[in-house]
C-alpha positions as CSV (number, residue, x, y, z in Angstrom):
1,X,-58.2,-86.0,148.4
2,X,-60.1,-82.6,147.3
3,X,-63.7,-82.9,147.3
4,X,-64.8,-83.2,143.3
5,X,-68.6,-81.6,144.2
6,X,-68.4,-78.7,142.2
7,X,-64.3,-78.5,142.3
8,X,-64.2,-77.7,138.7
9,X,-66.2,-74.7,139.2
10,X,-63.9,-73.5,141.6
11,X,-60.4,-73.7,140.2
12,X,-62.2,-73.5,136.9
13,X,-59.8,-75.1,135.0
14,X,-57.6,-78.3,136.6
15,X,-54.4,-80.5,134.9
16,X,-53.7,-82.3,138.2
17,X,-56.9,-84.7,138.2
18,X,-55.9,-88.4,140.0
19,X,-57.3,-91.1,138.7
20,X,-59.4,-92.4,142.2
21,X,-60.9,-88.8,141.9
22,X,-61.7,-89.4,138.5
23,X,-63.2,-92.6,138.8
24,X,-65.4,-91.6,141.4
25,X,-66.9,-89.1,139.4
26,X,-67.5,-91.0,136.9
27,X,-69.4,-93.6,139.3
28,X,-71.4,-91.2,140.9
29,X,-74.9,-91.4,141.1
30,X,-76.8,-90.4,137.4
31,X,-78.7,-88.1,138.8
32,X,-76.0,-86.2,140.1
33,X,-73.2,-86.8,137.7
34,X,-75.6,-85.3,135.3
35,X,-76.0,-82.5,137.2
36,X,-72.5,-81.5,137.7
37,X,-71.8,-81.8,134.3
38,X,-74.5,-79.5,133.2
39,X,-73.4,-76.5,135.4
40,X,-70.1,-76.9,134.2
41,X,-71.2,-77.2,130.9
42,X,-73.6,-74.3,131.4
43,X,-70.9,-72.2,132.9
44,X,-68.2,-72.8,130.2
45,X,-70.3,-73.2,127.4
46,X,-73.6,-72.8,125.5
47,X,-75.9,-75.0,124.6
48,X,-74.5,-74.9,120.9
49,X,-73.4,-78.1,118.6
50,X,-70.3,-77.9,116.6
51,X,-71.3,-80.4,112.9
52,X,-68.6,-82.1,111.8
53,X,-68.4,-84.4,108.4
54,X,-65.5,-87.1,108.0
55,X,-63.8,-88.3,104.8
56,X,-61.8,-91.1,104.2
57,X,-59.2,-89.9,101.7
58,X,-57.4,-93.1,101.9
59,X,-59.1,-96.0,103.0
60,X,-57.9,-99.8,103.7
61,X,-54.1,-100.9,103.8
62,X,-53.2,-99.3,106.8
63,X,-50.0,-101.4,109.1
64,X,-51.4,-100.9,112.1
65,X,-53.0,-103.7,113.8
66,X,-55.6,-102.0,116.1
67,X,-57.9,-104.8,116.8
68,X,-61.6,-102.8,116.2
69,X,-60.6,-101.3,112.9
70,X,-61.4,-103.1,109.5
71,X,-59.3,-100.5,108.0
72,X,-55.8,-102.8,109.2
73,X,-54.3,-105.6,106.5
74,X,-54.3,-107.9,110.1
75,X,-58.4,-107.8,109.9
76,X,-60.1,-110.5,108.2
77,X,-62.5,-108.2,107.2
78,X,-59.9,-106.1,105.9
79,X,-61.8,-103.5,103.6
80,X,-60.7,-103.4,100.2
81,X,-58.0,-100.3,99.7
82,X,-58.8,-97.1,98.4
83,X,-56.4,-95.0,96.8
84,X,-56.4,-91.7,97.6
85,X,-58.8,-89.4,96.3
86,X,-57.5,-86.5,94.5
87,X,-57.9,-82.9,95.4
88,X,-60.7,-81.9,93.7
89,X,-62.7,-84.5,94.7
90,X,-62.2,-84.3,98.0
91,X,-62.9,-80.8,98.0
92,X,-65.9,-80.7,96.4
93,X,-67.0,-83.5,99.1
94,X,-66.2,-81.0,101.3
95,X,-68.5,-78.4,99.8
96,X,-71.5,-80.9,99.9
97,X,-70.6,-80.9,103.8
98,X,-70.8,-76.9,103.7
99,X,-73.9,-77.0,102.1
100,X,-75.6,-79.7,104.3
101,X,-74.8,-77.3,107.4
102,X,-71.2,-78.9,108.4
103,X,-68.2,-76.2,109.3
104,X,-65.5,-78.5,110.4
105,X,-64.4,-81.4,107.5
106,X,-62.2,-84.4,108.7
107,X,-59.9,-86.0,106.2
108,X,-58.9,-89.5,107.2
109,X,-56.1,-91.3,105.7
110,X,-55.4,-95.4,106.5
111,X,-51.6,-94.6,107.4
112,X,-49.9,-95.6,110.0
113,X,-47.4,-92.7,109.5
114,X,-47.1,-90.1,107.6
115,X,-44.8,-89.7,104.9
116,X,-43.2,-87.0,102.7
117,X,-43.9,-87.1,99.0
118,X,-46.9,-86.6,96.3
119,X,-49.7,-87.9,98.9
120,X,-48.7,-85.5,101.6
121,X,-48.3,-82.9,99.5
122,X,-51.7,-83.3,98.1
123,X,-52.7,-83.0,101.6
124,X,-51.4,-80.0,101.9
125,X,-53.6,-78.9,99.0
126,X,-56.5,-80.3,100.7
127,X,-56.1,-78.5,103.4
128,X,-55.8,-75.2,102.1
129,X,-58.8,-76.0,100.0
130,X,-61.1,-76.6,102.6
131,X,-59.8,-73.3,104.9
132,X,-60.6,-71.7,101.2
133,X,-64.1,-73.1,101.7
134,X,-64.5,-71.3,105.2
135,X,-64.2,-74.8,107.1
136,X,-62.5,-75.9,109.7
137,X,-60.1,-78.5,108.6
138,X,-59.0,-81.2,110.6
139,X,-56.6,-84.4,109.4
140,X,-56.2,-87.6,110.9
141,X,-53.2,-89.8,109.2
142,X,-51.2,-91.6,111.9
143,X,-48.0,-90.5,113.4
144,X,-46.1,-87.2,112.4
145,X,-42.4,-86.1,112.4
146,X,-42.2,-82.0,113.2
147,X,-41.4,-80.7,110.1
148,X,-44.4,-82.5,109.1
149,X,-46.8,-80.9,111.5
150,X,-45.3,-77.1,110.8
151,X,-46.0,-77.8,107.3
152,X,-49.5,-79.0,108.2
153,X,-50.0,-75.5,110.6
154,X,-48.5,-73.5,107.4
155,X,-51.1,-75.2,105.1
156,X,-53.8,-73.7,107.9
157,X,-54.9,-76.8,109.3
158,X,-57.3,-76.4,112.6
159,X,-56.8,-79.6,114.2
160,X,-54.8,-82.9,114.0
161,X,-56.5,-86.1,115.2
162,X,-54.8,-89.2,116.9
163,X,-57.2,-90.7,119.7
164,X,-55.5,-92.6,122.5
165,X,-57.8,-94.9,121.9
166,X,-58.0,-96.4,125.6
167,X,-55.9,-96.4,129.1
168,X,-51.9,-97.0,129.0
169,X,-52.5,-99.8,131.2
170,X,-55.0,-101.8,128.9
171,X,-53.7,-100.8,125.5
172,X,-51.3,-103.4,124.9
173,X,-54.5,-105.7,124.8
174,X,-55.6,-103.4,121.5
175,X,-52.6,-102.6,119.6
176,X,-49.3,-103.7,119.2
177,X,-48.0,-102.2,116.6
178,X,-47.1,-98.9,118.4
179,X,-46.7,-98.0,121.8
180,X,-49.1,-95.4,124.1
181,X,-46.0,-93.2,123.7
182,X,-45.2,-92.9,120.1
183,X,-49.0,-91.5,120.3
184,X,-47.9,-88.8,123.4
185,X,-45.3,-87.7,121.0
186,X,-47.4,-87.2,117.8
187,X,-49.7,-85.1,120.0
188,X,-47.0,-83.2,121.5
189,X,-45.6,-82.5,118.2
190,X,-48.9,-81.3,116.8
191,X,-49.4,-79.2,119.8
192,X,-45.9,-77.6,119.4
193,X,-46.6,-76.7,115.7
194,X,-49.6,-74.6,116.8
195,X,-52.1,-77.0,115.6
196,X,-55.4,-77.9,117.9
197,X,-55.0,-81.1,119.6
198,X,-58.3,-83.3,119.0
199,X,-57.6,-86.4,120.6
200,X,-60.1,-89.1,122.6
201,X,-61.2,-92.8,123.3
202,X,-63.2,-95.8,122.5
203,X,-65.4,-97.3,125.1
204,X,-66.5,-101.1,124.5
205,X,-63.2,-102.6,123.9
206,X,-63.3,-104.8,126.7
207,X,-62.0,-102.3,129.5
208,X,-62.7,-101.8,133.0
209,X,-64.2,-98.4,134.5
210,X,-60.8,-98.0,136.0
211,X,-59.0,-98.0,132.5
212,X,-61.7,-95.6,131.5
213,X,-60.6,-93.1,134.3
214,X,-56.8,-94.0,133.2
215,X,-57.7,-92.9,129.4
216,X,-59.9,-89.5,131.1
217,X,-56.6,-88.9,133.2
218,X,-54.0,-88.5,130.6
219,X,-56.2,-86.1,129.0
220,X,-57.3,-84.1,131.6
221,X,-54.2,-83.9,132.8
222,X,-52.7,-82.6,129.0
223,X,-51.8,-79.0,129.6
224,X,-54.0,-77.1,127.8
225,X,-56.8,-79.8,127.2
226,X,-57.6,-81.2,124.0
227,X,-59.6,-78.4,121.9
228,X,-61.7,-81.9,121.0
229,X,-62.5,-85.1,122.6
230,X,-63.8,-87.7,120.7
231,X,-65.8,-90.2,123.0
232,X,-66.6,-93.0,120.3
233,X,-68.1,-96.5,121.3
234,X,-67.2,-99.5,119.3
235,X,-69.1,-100.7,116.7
236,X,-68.2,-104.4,116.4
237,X,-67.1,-105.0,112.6
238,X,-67.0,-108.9,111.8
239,X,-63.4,-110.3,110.9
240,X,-62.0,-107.6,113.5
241,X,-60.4,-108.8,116.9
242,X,-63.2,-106.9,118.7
243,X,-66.2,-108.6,116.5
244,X,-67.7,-110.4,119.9
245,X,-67.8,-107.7,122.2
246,X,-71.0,-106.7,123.8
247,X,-72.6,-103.6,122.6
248,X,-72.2,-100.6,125.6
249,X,-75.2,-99.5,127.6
250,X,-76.5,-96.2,126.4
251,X,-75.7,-95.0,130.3
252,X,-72.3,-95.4,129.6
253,X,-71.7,-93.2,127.4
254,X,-73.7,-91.0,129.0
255,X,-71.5,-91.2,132.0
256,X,-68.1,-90.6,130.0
257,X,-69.4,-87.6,128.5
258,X,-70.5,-86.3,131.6
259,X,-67.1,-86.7,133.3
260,X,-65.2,-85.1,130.4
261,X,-66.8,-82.4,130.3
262,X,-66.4,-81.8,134.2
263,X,-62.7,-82.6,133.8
264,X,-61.8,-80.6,130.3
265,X,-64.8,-77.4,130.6
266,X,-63.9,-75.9,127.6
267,X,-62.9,-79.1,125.1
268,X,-65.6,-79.9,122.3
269,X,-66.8,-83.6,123.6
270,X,-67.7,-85.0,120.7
271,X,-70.0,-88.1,120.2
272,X,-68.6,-89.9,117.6
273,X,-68.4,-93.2,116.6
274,X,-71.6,-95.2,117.9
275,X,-73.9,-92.8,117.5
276,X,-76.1,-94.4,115.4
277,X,-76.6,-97.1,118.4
278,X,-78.0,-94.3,120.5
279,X,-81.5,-93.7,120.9
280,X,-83.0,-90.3,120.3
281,X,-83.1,-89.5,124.4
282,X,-79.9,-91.1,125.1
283,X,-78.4,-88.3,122.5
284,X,-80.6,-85.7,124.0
285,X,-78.9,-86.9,127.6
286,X,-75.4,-86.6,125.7
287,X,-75.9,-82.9,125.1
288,X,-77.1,-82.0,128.2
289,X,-74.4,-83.4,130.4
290,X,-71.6,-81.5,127.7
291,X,-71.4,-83.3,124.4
292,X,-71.5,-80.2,122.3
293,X,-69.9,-81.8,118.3
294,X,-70.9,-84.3,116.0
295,X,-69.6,-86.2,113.6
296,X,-72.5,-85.2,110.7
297,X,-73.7,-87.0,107.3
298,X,-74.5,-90.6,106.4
299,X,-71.0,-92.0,107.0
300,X,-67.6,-92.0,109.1
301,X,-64.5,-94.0,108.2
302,X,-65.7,-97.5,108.0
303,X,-69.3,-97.0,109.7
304,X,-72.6,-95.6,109.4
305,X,-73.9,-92.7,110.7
306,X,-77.8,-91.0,111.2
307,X,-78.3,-89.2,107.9
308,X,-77.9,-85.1,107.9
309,X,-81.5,-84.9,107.5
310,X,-82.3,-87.0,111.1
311,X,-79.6,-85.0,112.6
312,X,-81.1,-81.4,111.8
313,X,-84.6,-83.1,112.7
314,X,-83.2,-83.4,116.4
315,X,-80.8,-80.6,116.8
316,X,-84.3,-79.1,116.0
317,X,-86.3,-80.8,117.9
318,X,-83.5,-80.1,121.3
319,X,-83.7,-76.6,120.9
320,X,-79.7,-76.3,120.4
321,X,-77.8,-74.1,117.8
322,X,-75.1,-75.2,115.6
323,X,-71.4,-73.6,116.7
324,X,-69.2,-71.9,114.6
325,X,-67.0,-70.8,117.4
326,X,-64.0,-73.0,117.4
327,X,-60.9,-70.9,118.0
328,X,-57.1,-71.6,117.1
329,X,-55.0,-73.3,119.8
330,X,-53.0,-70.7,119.9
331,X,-56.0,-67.9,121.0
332,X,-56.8,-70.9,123.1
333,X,-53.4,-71.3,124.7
334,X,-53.0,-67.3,125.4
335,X,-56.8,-67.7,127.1
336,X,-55.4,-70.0,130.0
C-alpha cells in the first residue's frame, strides 16, 4: 500500500483511494492529520469561505423514510407540510440572502423524486431567477430522470444536491425506501447533464469509523470529485428514528473534514448541518484543516443555524475572505 504522508501532494489529484488507506488517515494522530490537511488545503486553495443560504421550498410530506429527517410522513415528528412557495417569494428570499453576504442559494424540496408538471416548472423559474440575481443556484429535490437534469442545466442551475448520506455497507440501517444505487444514478445523471455534483454525508447516525472511510471512498473515488461536500452531523429531532443518538465529539468532525480535504483538494467541504453544536474554536479547527463553505443565515431545512450576524463576527474574527470563485463543472471537468 502507498504511503498517504503527503501522497496527495504528489499525484495531486487521486480517484483510486482504498478504504484501509483512507481509514488510516482519518485515524492518524490530530496533530498530524491536521497538518496534512492544511498543506493540501494551502496548496489547492485559499483561505476563502464560500456563504451559502438554504430554503425549503417544499417542506414536510416527503415518501422517503430516512430515519434522521422529520421532514418523512414515517417520523412521528413529522413536520407539518408546506406547500410550495411560489416564485416570487422564493426569489425575493433569495435576495435577502444576497444582501446578507450569501452567493450560493439552496432550494430544497421534501420529494422523493422529481416530477414533471407545474411544481417543476416553477423550479425552473426559480432557478433562472436566482442566476438573474448573480447567485449560484443549487437544488436539492430527490431523484431525477435525464431529461429532467438537462432541463435543470438549461435553466442554469450550478449544482444538484443528493448526499449519500453514509457508507453502502451501513445504509440499509438508515433508509429503506431507496437503494445506495438509485442515489449513484441520480448523481451520475446530474453529472452527465453538465451540472456540479454537491454531494456528502452525515456523521452521528450510529456508524463505525470504517463506514465513515466507506462513505469518504465512494467519493473520492467519483471521477471528477464532487465540486461540494457536505460533511453534516446529525442533529437528533425527537419522533425521528435517530432521536437517541449521542451527540458527535467536536474532534470528529474535525477529523472528517480533514480527510476530505486530503482526499478531494479542490471540492468545497462544507460544514453543514451541526454547526450550531460547534464551538467557536472547533469551527476555527474546521477551516483550517479545509472546510472552506457554509451553509449561512438563521435556518436550514428543519434545523437551526448561528445567525448571519455571529457568522460575519467570526469569519471576521478568523481572518478569512468570503469566495466567490465557484466555477461550472464543466471548466472544472476540462481543468483535470
Amino acid at each position: 500500500m502507498t504511503n498517504a504522508n503527503n501522497h496527495q501532494l504528489d499525484n495531486e489529484f487521486r480517484f483510486d483511494w482504498e478504504r484501509q488507506e483512507i481509514l488510516e488517515i482519518l485515524n492518524k494522530p490530530l496533530i498530524d492529520l491536521m497538518w496534512e490537511s492544511q498543506i493540501v488545503h494551502r496548496k489547492f486553495n485559499k483561505y476563502n469561505i464560500q456563504l451559502a443560504s438554504l430554503f425549503s421550498v417544499k417542506t414536510g410530506g416527503c415518501e422517503e423514510n430516512c430515519s434522521y429527517c422529520s421532514q418523512s410522513i414515517y417520523s412521528a415528528s413529522e413536520i407539518k407540510s408546506h406547500p410550495q412557495f411560489q416564485v416570487e417569494e422564493v426569489l425575493k428570499r433569495a435576495q435577502i440572502a444576497k444582501n446578507e453576504g450569501a452567493d450560493r442559494f439552496c432550494m430544497g424540496w421534501a420529494w422523493r423524486e422529481i416530477r414533471d408538471g407545474k411544481s417543476f416548472n416553477a423550479m425552473l423559474e426559480m432557478i433562472s431567477g436566482v442566476r438573474d440575481l448573480g447567485m449560484e443556484a443549487c437544488v436539492t429535490a430527490g431523484m431525477l430522470t435525464e431529461e429532467q437534469a438537462y432541463k435543470l442545466a438549461d435553466a442554469g442551475l450550478t449544482a444538484y444536491n443528493h448526499n449519500l448520506d453514509t457508507s453502502p455497507e451501513y445504509y440499509k440501517n438508515i433508509i429503506t425506501t431507496r437503494t445506495y444505487q438509485d442515489r449513484l444514478d441520480t448523481i451520475k445523471r446530474v453529472r452527465n447533464a453538465g451540472i456540479n455534483v454537491c454531494c456528502g454525508g452525515i456523521i452521528g447516525l450510529g456508524e463505525t469509523n470504517g463506514d465513515r472511510a466507506s462513505l469518504l471512498e465512494v467519493l473520492s473515488n467519483m471521477n471528477p470529485h464532487p465540486e461540494s461536500v457536505p460533511i453534516n452531523s446529525l442533529v437528533a429531532i425527537e419522533g425521528t428514528g435517530l432521536e437517541d443518538n449521542k451527540e458527535i465529539d467536536s474532534i470528529e468532525m474535525i477529523r472528517m473534514i480533514a480527510t476530505a480535504r486530503i482526499l478531494m483538494p479542490k471540492s468545497k467541504i462544507r460544514l453543514s448541518a451541526g454547526r450550531e453544536k460547534l464551538s467557536k474554536e472547533a469551527q476555527i479547527l474546521c477551516f483550517q484543516c479545509g472546510a472552506n463553505s457554509i451553509f449561512y443565515g438563521d435556518e436550514l431545512l428543519t434545523t437551526s443555524n448561528p445567525s448571519f450576524q455571529s457568522d460575519r463576527k467570526l469569519l471576521k474574527e478568523v481572518g478569512v475572505s468570503f469566495n466567490k470563485d465557484f466555477e461550472s463543472s464543466k471548466k472544472t471537468l476540462s481543468s483535470l
